[in-house]
Phi, psi and omega in degrees: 000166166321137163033062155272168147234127190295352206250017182247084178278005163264020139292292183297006170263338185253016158258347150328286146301316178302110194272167189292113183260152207256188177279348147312274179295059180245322189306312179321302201265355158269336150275049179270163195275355213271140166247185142287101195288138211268130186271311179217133187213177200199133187260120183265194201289347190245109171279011191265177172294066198211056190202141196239207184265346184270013199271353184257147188211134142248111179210167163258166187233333141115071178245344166201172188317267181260101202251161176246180171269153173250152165273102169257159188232138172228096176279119155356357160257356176124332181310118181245091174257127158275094204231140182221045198304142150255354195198156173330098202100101186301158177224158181308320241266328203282343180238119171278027148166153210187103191213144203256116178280174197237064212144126172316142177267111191264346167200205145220149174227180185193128185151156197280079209281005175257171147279350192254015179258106194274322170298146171253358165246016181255123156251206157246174205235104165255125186239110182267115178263151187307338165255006169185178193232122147279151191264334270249146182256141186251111190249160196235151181221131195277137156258158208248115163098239200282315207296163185283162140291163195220151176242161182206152184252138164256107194304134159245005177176174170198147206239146176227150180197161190289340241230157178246130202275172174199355160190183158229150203236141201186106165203167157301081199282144160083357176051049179293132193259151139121323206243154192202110185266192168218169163223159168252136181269150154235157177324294196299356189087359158286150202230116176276087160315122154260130134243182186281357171252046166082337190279135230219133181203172199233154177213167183230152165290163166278138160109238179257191164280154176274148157275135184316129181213160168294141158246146150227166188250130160254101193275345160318309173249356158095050182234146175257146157239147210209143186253113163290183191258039195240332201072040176233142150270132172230143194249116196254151165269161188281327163294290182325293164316350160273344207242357201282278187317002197244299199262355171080015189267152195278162165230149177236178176304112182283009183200138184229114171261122165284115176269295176109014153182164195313192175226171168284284189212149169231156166217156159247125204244105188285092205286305240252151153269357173215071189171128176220144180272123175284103187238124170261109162274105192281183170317280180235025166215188195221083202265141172233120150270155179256212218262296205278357172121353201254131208294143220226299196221198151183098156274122169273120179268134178280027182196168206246102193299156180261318199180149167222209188192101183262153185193211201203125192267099168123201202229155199260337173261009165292135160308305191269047198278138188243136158272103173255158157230117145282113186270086187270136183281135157347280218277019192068040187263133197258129182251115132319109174241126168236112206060244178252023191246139178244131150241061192131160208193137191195161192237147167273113153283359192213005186277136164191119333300177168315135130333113190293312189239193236141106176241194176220118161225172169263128172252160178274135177065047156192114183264136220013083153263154213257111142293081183262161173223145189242154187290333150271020161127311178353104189272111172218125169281129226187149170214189199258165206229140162228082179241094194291173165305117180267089183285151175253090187292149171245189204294146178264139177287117210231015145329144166282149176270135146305108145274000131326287188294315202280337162286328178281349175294294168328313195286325195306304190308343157306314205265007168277301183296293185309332174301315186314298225235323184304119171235031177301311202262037193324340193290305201274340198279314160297343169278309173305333157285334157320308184278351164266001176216095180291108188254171199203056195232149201199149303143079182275168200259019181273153174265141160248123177246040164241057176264157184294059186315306198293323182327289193284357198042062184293101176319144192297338194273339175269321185291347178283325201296317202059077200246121168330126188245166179249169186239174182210153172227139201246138174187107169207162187225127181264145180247007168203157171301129177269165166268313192239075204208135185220155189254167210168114168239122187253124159221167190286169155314125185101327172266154187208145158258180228265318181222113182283312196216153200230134167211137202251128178250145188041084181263152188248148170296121197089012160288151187211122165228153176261155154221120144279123191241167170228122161257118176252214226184123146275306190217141181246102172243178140264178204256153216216337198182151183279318220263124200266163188228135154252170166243113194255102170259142197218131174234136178273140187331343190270357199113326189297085198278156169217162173218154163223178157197167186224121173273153170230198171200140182282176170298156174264015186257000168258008172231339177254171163205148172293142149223198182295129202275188149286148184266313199236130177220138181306306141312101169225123156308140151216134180194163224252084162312093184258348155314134170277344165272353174270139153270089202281081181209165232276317175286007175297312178243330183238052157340276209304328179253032171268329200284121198072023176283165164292306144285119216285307155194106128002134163273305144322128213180103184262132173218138210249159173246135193281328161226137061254002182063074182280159191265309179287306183244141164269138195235106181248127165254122218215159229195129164192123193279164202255156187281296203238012170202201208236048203233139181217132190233133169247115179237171186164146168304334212220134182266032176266359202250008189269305216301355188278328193277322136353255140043269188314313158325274161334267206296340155306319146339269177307329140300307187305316205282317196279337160281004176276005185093026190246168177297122171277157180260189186054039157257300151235164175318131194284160172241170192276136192110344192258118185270155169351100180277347172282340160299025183237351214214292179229176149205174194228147171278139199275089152209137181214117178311106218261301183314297192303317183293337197269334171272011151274331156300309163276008141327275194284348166303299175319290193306332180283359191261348171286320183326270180340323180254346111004326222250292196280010164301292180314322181285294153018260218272354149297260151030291202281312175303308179322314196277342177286300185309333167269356175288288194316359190249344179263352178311135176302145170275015165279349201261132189303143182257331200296358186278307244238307177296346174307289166331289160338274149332293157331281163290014140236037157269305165275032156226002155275301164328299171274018181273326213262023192223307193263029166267308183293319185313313183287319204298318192283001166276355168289326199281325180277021148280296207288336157300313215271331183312308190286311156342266157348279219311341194279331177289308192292335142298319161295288136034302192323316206236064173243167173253083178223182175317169185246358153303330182306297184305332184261352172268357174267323186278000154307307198307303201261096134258126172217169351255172193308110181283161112253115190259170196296295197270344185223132147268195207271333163295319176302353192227340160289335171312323180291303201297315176321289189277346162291349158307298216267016186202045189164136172089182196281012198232013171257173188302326150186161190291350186260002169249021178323296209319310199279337166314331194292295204305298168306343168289334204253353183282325188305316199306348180273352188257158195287194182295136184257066198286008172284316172321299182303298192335289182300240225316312212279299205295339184278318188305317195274349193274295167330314179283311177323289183323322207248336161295321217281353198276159168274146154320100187286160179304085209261184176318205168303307212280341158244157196288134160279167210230158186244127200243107163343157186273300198279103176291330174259329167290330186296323161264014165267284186316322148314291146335290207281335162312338194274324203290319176303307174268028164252318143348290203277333170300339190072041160261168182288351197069143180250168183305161180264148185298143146240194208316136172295134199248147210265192209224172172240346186286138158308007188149136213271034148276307192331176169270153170273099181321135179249168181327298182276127189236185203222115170314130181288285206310306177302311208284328176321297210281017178265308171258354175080221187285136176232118220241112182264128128204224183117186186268132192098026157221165187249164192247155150236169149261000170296152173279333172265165202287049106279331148330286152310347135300298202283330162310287166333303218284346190285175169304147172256117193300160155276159121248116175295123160226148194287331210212047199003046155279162181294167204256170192298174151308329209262301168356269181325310165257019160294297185299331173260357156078060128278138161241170209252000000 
């Protein structure tokens, strides 16, 4: 029987009782108890992964009477190993030779490959290297005294060829008796004939390229079977393969099968004296064919084979002849099949992984034993064992129970799990991660130009500039044991630091490390923002992730340099320091580039942005402060130079205010009715370049519709090489070729051109991500300080997230489109309260059609138009929930003096001044939620009877269901409600199609 050992008898009993189990019962019969028991085993020299399924041999070489089989072994580094076990257990004695080849060994073989081989029981050792095939005759050398016999190889030839092999094939071809030739498979599917008086010829399959696949021969009908790259078998004969490379005539397949998925390995097993079984080991079944083509069996295996090994129990012109197969599984599970039937199931206790190969041989005093090799060399001899698992109970703990003891056990494991999964107290959960990991990180503000380009691998095109890099400190301590824990600096674009991610395994408690970092310039892009984050995600032996973080910000002397300031700029800013704890003056905010001027503090201030450092135009800014108030103007050409300075301006404000003792903000949710509290700190003049920002959208628009059309030109003309590459593989070899390789070539020289075209397309779509980035930020600063609600403010500035993504199927507009429009058709930003409905209604007709980028365009441009319109209107004086504002006793003298400030710093730049706003005009709305009425309005009554029932609300109205003008009188005649919403959300289902005059 299989891997039996004759010398066991509680094998042969319990292969006795196993009865032939059906495909029903396989799960049953895998969970058997029996493992496989290891008889002899050996670590061979090469301990790395560098062993397959072709690397194991079991053959005799007919070196003595009663000879056994030897085990060679070929590892893919060159290693020729040679095992002769006698006896239970390794010994020195068992490996007779052992030699480094000068070239991967990709197979062994074994068979009478000369002509000069007179023994009919002497074979030869053929070892296929990736560019030839050795020959060798294996001679034996007596050992003297204690020592072992020894073996040695004799070169008896050797076959070399241009082509790089991937298997071999090895018969009687042509059913020559006495003589026995081979082929070589190569990666392209070409198969390179040997015989023994030397002579060689080369042949190609028909049809597409072959995929590396096993070919085996079949000698009964004298057939090669061959795996396409289609998943179909097909059967060719060796006169067609023979005859093909002589008279130049096509050939087809004399039989064609769909197996429908890869294969492992196949072999072929001559069961029959006139029927030989094709057995293919697939992905996930177990297929058996005979030589014509006709299907025997197809077993689905519930687990994912590694290699097997088929053979024939008895003699194959016997009647009672059985087709055994071993199958071994992924998980080191060995399946015994006689046919489709498994009869045994066994386990490796000590293999993890799986065996890459498998063979079956006689060793002296163990007869068919199951031979494996591990991917790293692991040699082992094995038979099916039947000494089942002796489970053992173990003693019952027979203590008395604490019912004390087993409640505080309880309790803990309570307070663990709540600590684990409770995120009600996020205030206490961040602190207790604070405190289990003490971060330090801090940014100094002197600039260095003594960084390390090469070191650090700095692109070439940035080190010529020589652009100031910053140093940084990094300095934590852990206070409790971690399992896990690692760190991550988020820096903007362009920037890049010394070490982005750090990572520690089992940091033990009281650990503490300093890291010194360098922040540089990378890429000359522009920069959108100072500010770097690092992040400490940390997991505790219990399981438990927690994350912090911490911010800095870099100098801003690592992006400006002073220059000469502007008299005149396309773009002006202006904003109003009204915190009493800010000093509104220059050296307030911009320190570092003040330092050693003549003047001490400056009106003025210029500042150049270093990158990208453009050659043609210089992006220049200028900063200026007011003499006699507290009003500070930012002007400039380019809207890439505001948002860093912006930043700066803001976020120094708010800090400076917020350490003076004052309510920090973003502490709770604003209630309605409660203004911008950062208008308590700064305020902005209600302006927003409108223009500048929208043509960096339609930049970056563009430019992704270049991709896009880029992206499928290239697939085209991918497509067109494929279809070419495959005429050529079906042209006949009488047929010319060069019309067709021209074409070729053509396409693919254009197809390299638009691969560089859409390389360039993307880098400048990195560079107008990084305008459009600076862009935003410059609306989200301004935005910050308008004096409007602050619920307004934290829902626009949800919307202008940056920065900005772009994924392969939506771009940044396309995923900005939802929020732009519940801005523009909901909430204190829509157009007026009596078109919610038709607003609604347009949204939801839009949402079926594809993206409208004229649309988005017109809605992005009304939103910023609105937020002006709606700063600009005054505010009324409100309840308790908004904050006074510190207003002057004179009010028309307090705004005249404001004018001549303005005027006073357009002067001292020597601009001519621009007009002054004019007077602000009142408004009708009842609270500074409402909408800023626009121009066009939309009949109520025409809109009813367009939607049908329409649902008012807020309080004092009634709804009806009639259909008729009295209904609709009596509707009309009431007041007409807002609608409010409290949380700016979207209105419900039932709302919603109530309003559209759905029932459900």
């Amino acid at each position: 029987m299989v891997a039996m050992a004759t010398s066991n008898p509680a094998t042969t009993l319990a292969m006795t009782m196993t009865p032939a189990l059906s495909r029903e019962s396989k799960s049953t019969a895998i969970m058997s108890l029996f493992n496989v028991c290891s008889w002899w085993s050996a670590q061979c020299a090469d301990a790395g992964e560098q062993y397959d399924v072709a690397s194991l041999l079991c053959a005799r070489f007919g070196l003595e009477a009663q000879e056994k089989d030897y085990i060679i072994v070929g590892s893919q580094t060159g290693q020729l190993s040679i095992y002769y076990p006698h006896r239970r257990g390794y010994d020195a004695t068992d490996l007779l030779l052992e030699t480094q080849m000068a070239s991967p060994i990709l197979g062994l073989y074994a068979g009478k490959f000369s002509g000069n081989v007179r023994n009919e029981n002497t074979n030869q050792l053929g070892v296929l290297l990736p560019n030839a095939i050795a020959i060798y005759n294996v001679q034996a050398i007596g050992g003297l005294a204690e020592h072992g016999a020894q073996l040695r190889l004799q070169l008896q030839a050797e076959h070399k060829f241009p082509r790089v092999a991937f298997g071999l094939c090895q018969g009687h071809f042509g059913q020559v008796k006495g003589r026995e030739f081979f082929c070589v498979v190569h990666l392209d599917g070409t198969l390179t004939f040997y015989e023994q008086d030397g002579i060689s010829y080369e042949c190609r399959f028909p049809g597409h390229r072959a995929l590396p696949a096993p070919v085996a021969y079949c000698e009964r009908t004298d057939s090669f079977f061959r795996f396409s790259a289609t998943w179909h078998l097909q059967c060719f004969s060796y006169q067609d393969l023979s005859h093909s490379l002589v008279t130049k005539s096509s050939y087809q397949p004399t039989w064609t099968q769909g197996v429908g998925e890869g294969i492992v390995d196949m072999r072929v097993v001559q069961v029959k004296d006139n029927c030989s079984y094709i057995m293919i080991l697939g992905e996930r079944n177990f297929i058996a064919l005979d030589d014509n083509g006709k299907f025997i069996f197809m077993l689905k295996l519930d687990y994912a084979p590694k290699c097997f090994h088929s053979f024939v129990v008895g003699y194959y012109w016997e009647p009672g002849a059985r087709l055994i197969t071993a199958i071994v599984s992924d998980s080191s599970k060995l399946h015994v099949y006689e046919e489709a039937n498994i009869i045994w199931a066994a386990q490796w206790p000590n293999q993890s992984p799986a065996p890459v190969a498998i063979q079956r041989s006689n060793m002296q005093g163990l007869a068919g034993g199951i031979v494996t090799l591990g991917a790293k060399g692991q040699l082992e001899v094995g038979y099916l064992g039947a000494e089942p698992f002796t489970f053992q109970v173990q003693p019952l703990n027979i203590e008395e129970l604490s019912f004390a003891q087993a409640h505080k056990e309880l309790q803990q494991l309570e307070d663990e799990i709540k600590e684990a999964v409770d995120v009600r107290d996020m205030d206490a959960l961040n602190q207790q991660a604070a405190d289990q990991v003490r971060l330090s990180f801090s940014i100094q503000a002197e600039v260095s130009d003594d960084l390390d380009t090469l070191l650090l691998d700095v692109p070439a095109d940035v080190a010529v500039k020589e652009l100031p890099s910053a140093k940084g400190l990094l300095r934590f301590k852990v206070k409790a044991d971690l399992a896990e824990l690692q760190l991550v600096f988020h820096t903007p674009s362009g920037v890049r630091c010394s070490q982005d991610t750090m990572s520690f395994v089992d940091v033990s408690a009281g650990t503490s490390q300093e890291l010194k970092l360098d922040f540089y310039i990378a890429e000359l892009l522009h920069i959108h923002s100072t500010k770097v984050e690092v992040v400490a995600s940390f997991v505790t032996p219990r399981g438990i992730p927690r994350v912090i973080q911490q911010s800095a910000h870099l100098p801003l002397a690592m992006f400006y340099r002073v220059c000469q300031p502007q008299k005149a700029a396309g773009i002006k800013l202006t904003y109003s320091i009204t915190s009493r704890h800010v000093v509104p003056k220059l050296g307030t905010f911009f320190g570092e580039f003040l330092e050693g001027q003549a003047d001490a503090a400056p009106h003025a201030l210029g500042l150049q942005l270093l990158c990208p450092g453009l050659d043609k135009q210089s992006e220049l800014i200028t900063v200026v402060a007011a003499k006699n108030s507290n009003r500070i103007r930012i002007q400039s050409d380019c809207v890439e130079t505001f948002a860093m300075i912006l930043e700066r301006i803001v976020g120094t404000t708010l800090q400076l205010d917020s350490s003076a003792g004052l309510i920090k903000m973003h502490k709770k949710k604003p209630k309605r009715g409660v203004l911008n509290r950062c208008v308590e700190r700064l305020m902005a003049a209600p302006f927003l370049p409108v223009q500048p920002i929208l043509h960096r959208v339609d930049v970056h628009h563009e430019t992704q519709q270049n991709i896009r059309k880029q992206t499928e030109q290239l697939e085209d003309l991918w497509l067109q090489f494929k279809a070419l590459q495959r005429q050529l593989q079906e042209q006949q070899e009488q047929e010319p070729k060069e019309a067709i390789t021209m074409q070729i070539e053509t396409n693919y020289d254009q197809l390299i051109l638009e691969g560089d075209k859409l390389v360039e397309i993307r880098r400048d779509e990195r560079r107008q991500r990084c305008d459009l980035n600076c862009a935003v930020a410059l609306a989200k600063w301004i935005i910050q300080a308008l004096n409007l609600e602050e619920r307004v403010v934290n829902v626009v500035g949800s919307v202008l997230s940056i920065p900005i993504e772009d994924w392969t199927e939506l771009s940044w507009e396309e995923s900005m489109a939802p929020g732009i429009d519940m801005l523009h058709h909901f909430g204190p930003l829509t157009r007026s309260k009596s078109t919610s409905t038709h607003g609604l209604l347009d949204a939801t007709d839009s949402s079926k059609e594809s993206f409208d980028y004229g649309r988005f365009r017109r809605h992005f441009a009304t939103l910023f138009d609105r937020i002006v319109r709606l700063a600009s209107s005054p505010q009324p004086a409100a309840s308790g929930a908004v904050a006074e504002q510190p207003v002057a006793v004179g009010e028309q003298q307090g705004q005249a003096k404001q004018v001549d400030e303005i005027g006073n710093m357009q002067r001292m730049l020597g601009d001519q001044g621009m007009p002054l706003a004019a007077a602000k005009r009142k408004s009708n709305m009842s609270s500074s939620l409402e909408a800023v009425e626009d121009d066009e309005e939309y009949d109520e009554e025409d809109l009813r009877e367009d939607v049908g029932y329409r649902k008012e609300y807020g309080t004092g109205t009634t709804t009806g269901t009639g259909t008729g003008t009295g209904a609709q009188k009596k509707t009309s005649a009431q007041p007409r409600s807002e609608w409010v919403n409290e949380d700016f959300e979207l209105p419900t289902t039932e709302e919603l199609f109530s309003d559209l005059g759905i029932w459900w």
